[in-house]
C-alpha positions in Angstrom: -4.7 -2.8 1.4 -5.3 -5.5 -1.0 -2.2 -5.0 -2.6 -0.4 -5.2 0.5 -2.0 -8.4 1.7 -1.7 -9.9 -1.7 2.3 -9.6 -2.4 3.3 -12.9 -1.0 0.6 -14.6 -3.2 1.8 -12.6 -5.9 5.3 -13.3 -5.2 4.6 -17.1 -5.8 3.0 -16.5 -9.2 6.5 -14.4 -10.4 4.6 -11.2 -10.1 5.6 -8.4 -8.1 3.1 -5.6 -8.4 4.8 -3.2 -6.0 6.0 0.3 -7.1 9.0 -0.1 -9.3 10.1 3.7 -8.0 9.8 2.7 -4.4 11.7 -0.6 -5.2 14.7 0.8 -6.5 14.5 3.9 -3.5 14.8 1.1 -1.1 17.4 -1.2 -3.2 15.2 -3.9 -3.6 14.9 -5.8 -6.9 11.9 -7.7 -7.9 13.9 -10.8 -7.4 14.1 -10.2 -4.2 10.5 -9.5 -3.3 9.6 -13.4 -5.4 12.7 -14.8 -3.6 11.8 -13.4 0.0 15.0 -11.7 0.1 16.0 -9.0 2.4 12.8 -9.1 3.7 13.8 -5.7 6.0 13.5 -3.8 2.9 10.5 -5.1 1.2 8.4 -4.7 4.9 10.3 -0.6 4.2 8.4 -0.6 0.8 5.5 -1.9 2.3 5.2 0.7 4.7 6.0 3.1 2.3 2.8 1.9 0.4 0.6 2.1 3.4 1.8 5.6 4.5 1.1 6.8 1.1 -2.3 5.4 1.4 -3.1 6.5 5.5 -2.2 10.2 4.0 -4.9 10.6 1.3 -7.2 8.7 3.6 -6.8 10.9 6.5 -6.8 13.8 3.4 -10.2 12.8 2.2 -11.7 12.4 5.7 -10.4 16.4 6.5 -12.5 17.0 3.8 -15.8 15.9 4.8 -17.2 19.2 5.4 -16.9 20.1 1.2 -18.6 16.2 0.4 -22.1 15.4 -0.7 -23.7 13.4 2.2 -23.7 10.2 0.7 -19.9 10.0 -0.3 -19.4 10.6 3.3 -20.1 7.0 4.5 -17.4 6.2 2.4 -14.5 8.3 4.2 -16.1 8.6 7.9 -15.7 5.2 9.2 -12.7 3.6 9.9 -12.8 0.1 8.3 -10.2 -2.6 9.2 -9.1 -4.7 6.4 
């Protein structure tokens, strides 16, 4: 989630730390993303990103019943960042 949050900061600094793979899969150059071009595609990227990441959190949380009881804390809650 932070690196979601944090690509328009990064952006500003000239630093695009976004998947190069799921950059060129959507047509989007890093130029773009520090430029705020074709800002369609970048939010596609994006979503990509958090997709990926809802999947092996919804992954991790199937497997609660195989987890020690205190790493479950860590995958039972929903947190909202």
């Amino acid at each position: 989630m932070t690196l979601i949050r944090s690509v328009p900061y990064h952006a500003t600094q000239r630093n695009v730390m976004l998947p190069l793979d799921l950059l060129a899969k959507h047509g989007v150059s890093q130029e773009d993303v520090i430029r705020g071009k074709d800002m369609q595609a970048i939010k596609d990227v994006i979503y990509d990103i958090a997709s990926a990441a809802n999947q092996h959190l919804e992954k991790a949380r199937s497997l609660n019943s195989c987890m020690p009881k205190k790493c479950f804390l860590c995958v039972s809650k929903r947190c909202y960042l």
